[in-house]
N, C-alpha and C positions, 0 to 999 in steps of 0.2 A: 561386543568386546569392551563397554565400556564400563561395565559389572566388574570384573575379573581386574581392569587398571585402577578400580576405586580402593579393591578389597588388599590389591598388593600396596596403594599407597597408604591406606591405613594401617596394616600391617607394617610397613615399614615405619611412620611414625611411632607408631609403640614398640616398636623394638629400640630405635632411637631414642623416644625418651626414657625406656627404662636401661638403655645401655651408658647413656648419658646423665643419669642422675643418680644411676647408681642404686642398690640394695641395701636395706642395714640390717644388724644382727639386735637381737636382742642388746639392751646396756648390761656393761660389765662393770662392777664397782672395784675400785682399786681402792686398797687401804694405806698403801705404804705409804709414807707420811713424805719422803724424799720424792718419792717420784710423781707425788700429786701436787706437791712445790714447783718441783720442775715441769710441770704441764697448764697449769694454771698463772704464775710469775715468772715466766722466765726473763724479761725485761724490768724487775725489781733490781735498786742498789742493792748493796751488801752492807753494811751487816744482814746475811741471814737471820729474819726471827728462828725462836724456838717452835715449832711446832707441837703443839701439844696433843691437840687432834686433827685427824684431816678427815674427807670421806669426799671420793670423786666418779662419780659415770663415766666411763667411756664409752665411745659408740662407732664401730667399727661399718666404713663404708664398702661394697663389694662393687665389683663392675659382674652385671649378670645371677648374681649371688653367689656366685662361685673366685674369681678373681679380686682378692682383696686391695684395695685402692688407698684410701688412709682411713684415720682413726682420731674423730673429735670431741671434746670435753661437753658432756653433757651438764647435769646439775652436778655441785659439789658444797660444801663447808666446810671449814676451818677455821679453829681457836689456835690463837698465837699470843706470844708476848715478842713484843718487838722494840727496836728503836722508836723514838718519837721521829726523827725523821724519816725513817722506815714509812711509819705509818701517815706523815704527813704526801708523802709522794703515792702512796696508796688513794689518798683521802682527795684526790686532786679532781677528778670530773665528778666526785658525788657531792648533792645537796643535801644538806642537813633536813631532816621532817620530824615530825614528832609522833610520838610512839606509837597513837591512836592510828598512825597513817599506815601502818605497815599493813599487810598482806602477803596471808602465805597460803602458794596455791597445790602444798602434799606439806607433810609431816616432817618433822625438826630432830636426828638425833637426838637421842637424852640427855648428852654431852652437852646441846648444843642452846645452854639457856645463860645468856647473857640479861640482865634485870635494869629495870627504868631506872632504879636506885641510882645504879653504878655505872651504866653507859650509855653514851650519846651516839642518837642513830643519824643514819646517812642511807642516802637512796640514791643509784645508779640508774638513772629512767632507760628503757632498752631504748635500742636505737639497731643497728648492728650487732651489736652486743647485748645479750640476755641480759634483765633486769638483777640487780643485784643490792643487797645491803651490807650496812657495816657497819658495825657496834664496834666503840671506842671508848676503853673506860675513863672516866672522867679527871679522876684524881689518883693519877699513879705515884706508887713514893716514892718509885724510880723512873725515870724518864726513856732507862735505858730497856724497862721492861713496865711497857706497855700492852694493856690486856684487850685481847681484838678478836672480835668474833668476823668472820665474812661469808656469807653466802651468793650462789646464784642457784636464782629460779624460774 
């Protein structure tokens, strides 16, 4: 009998941990430029920047695969022009590195070419949080519109 109480407690661990960890679906990319604002910043001041591009993963969790549970931000990008305070409460846990430092581990929208010329990188080292960069342009001639590339990957 001690067969038969091995095969049901293993069984029941893998039904618990795939009931408890849950299923995902394929990513879904969202475009709308509003509501990948609102999933990525939602604890940003206001002035909202302009959004000029965005591009965000989402990735929906299932309990079983069947019962849908929540849905998490996978990779995303986004060019903005923003406040300079905007951008400095953005720029607040990332360190500055230089261009040579970067690394990207898939491919960059077309959009999405910010240049050594014109702006100064920042690097978000993960932690909790997916690694992330953030280009800032250097010399804006408005302060109020500020040109800012960010990604996570």
């Amino acid at each position: 009998m001690v067969i038969p109480l091995v095969i049901r407690s293993v069984a029941f661990i893998v039904f618990s941990v795939i009931a408890f960890v849950g299923c995902t679906t394929p990513t879904r990319v969202i475009r709308d430029a509003d509501t990948n604002y609102n999933f990525v910043f939602p604890q940003m001041p206001d002035p909202k920047p302009e959004i000029v591009n965005s591009r965000l993963e989402r990735i929906d969790r299932y309990f079983l695969g069947l019962i849908p549970l929540y849905s998490v931000n996978g990779e995303w990008e986004f060019e903005l022009t923003a406040d300079s305070q905007w951008v400095a409460v953005l720029r607040r846990d990332f360190k500055k590195i230089q261009w040579d430092q970067i690394s990207y581990s898939r491919e960059v929208p077309a959009w999405f070419n910010p240049s050594s010329e014109r702006f100064t990188v920042w690097h978000l080292h993960p932690t909790s949080y997916v690694a992330a960069h953030l280009f800032v342009e250097r010399n804006p001639e408005d302060e109020s519109r500020v040109h800012v590339f960010i990604r996570r990957h």
